[in-house]
N, C-alpha and C positions, 0 to 999 in steps of 0.2 A: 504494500500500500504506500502512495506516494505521502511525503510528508508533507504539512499543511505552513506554509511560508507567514509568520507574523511576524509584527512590528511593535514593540510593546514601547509606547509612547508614556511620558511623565519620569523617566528616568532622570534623575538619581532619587524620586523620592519614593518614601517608605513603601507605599503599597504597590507600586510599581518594579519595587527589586522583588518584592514576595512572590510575585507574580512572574519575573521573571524566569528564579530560582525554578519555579514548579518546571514551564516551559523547556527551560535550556537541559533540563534533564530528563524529560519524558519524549521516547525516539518519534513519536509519531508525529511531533511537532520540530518543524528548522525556526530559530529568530534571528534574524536580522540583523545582522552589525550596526545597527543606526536606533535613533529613536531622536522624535521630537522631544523638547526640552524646553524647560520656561526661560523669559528676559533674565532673568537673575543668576542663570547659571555661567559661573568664569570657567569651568574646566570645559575640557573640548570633546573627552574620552570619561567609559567609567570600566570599570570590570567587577562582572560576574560571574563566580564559579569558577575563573579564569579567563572569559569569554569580554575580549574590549567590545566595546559598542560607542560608535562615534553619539557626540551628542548635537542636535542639530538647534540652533535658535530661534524663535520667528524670521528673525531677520532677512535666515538662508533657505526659511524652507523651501519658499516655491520654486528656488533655483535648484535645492538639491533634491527634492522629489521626483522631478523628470529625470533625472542620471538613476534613481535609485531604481524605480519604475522601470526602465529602460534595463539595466543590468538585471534585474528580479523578478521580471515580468509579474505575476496573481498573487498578493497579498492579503492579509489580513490585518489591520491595526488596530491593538486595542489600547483605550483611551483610561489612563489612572492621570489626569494630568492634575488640574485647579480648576476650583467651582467658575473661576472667573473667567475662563479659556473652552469652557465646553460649549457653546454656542458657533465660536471662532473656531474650533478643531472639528466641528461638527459641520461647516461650512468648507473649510479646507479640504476633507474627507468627499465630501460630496460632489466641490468642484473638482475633483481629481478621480473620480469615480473609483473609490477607495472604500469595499465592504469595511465597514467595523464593529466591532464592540465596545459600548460606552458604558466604562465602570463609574465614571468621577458622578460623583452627583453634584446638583445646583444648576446653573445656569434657567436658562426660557425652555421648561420641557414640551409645555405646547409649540414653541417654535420650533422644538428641534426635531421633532416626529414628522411635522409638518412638510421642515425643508427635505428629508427623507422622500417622503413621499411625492415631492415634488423635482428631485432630482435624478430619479432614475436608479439613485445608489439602495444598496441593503443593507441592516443593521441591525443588532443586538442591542436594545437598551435598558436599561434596567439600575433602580437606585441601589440593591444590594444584590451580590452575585452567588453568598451563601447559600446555597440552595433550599438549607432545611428553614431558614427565611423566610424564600422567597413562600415554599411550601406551607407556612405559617399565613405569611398572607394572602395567599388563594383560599386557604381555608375561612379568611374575614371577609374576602371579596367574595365569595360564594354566600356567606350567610348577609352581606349586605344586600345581594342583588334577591337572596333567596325571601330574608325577613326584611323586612325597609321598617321601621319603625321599631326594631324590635328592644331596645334600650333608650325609648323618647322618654326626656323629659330627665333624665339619669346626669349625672355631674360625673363631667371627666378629666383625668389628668394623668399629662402626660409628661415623663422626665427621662433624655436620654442625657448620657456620657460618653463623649469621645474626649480622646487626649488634644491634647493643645492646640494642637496644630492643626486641627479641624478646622476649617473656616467656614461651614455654613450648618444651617441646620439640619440634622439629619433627613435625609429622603425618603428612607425607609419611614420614620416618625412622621413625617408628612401624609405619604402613601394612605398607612393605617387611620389620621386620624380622617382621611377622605372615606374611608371605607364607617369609619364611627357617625361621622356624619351622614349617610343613607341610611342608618340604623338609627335615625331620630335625633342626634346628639348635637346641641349648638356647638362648634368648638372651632375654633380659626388656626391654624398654624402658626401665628406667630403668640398661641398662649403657650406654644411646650417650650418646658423648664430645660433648657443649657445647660450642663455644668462642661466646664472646660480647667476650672482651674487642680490641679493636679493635689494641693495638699486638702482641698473638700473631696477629693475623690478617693485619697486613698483613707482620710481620717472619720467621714461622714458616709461615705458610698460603700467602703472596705473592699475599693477595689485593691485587688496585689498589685504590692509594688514594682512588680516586674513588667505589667503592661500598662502601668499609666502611660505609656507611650506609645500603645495600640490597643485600643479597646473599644470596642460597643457595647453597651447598657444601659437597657428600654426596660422602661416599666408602666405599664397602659392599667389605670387603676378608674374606674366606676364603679358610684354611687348609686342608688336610689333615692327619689325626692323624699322617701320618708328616715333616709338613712338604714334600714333593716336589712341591707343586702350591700352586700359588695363582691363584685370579680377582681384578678389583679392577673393581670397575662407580664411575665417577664420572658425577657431574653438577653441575657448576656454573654457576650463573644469577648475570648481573649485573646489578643495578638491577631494578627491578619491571615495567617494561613488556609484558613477556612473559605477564601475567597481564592484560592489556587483551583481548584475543583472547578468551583461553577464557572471560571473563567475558560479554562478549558473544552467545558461542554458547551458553551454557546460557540466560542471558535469553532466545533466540531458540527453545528447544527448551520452556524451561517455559512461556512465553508459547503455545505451542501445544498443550502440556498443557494448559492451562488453557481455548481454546478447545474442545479435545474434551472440556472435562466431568471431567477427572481428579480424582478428587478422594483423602484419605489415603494419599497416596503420596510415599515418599522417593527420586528419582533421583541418580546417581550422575554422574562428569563423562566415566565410560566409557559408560555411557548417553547420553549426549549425544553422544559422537563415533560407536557403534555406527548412532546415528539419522541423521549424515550433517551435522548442525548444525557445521558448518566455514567459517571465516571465509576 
């Protein structure tokens, strides 16, 4: 079986070497000596495993995509870059007829499905690539489309934790509270509780100290108006590893989109697991 040619874009940063690491060591997959890279990065190179991988700027991309294209012919890139760049990488992609996979969350999601579909290109998008997650929230989106009111009138609250360097608010915590509201629930996205600072998370949250510097943890907690009930759905993930998997199987799933010809289409990462793409 031929191996599947990606580009794993957002290098040097954390969840983008995690992601790496899976890749450059699993044979069914070649990566690419290159990866886009943000304004801020000085070095030119990084290595993984042993593996350099040139780093490319905004500056140079559009000059150095057509060489790489040209030399590499059918890729795949997948996107761990910044919340602030996913619209703009998402754009990039499409002008350049570049199937991808969009790990980073943030940016205009409505736009970005959107220009998908309007560009001819194919894609994987999805706020979190966990699978057992994503499989967490089909199960909410299934009971939202199934029961629609079925927690009205209920008080909700929602607190996630990422380490520091998170700069937006979680998408998955987004996601969810869109599925709480079809099941009755007033609740806006900009009420969920942040924490970011690392000595409340490890003193207060009791997160380990080993992953305040990669972690997720949710905790989706409703009330009843007379108070006599309460649910509390948690999930907490430590360290990023668990996002090596589902990244893989959507690469495996658009890669095969893209053999059948798919073309202006935006897949989801429950799409991916419906199709049976499971590592």
């Amino acid at each position: 079986m031929a191996q599947i040619k990606v580009m794993i874009n957002g290098l040097p940063g954390n969840v983008a070497t995690v992601i790496a690491r899976h890749f450059i060591r699993n044979p069914r997959f070649q990566v690419l000596p290159y990866a886009l890279t943000g304004p801020d990065i000085a070095a030119s190179h990084c290595t993984i495993d042993g593996m350099a991988i040139a780093l490319i700027r905004p500056a140079d991309q559009e000059r150095e995509i057509t060489a790489i294209i040209s030399a590499e012919g059918s890729f795949i890139s997948i996107d761990y870059t910044h919340p602030s760049a996913v619209n703009a990488n998402a754009d990039f992609y499409c002008r350049h007829q570049l199937p991808f996979v969009m790990g980073t969350t943030g940016g205009d999601r409505e736009r970005l499905s959107a220009k998908v579909a309007q560009s001819g290109c194919v894609a994987v998008i999805a706020p979190n690539m966990a699978k057992e997650i994503v499989g967490f929230q089909a199960m909410m989106a299934y009971a939202a489309e199934n029961f629609p009111g079925l927690f009205k009138d209920y008080r909700l609250t929602v607190r996630e934790s990422h380490q520091a360097g998170k700069a937006d608010t979680s998408g998955t915590a987004k996601a969810m509270v869109s599925y709480f509201n079809r099941m009755g629930i007033a609740f806006n996205a900009d009420q969920i509780e942040m924490e970011r600072d690392p000595q409340r998370q490890l003193n207060q949250w009791g997160i380990p100290a080993d992953y305040l510097s990669g972690h997720a943890w949710h905790t989706y907690t409703l009330v009843s108006p007379d108070e006599t009930v309460r649910f509390e759905f948690t999930h907490n993930i430590n360290g990023r590893e668990v996002y090596g998997g589902g990244t893989m199987d959507a690469v495996r799933f658009l890669s095969a989109k893209v053999s059948e010809g798919v073309k202006s289409r935006a897949y989801s990462m429950i799409d991916v697991m419906k199709a049976g793409e499971m590592s």
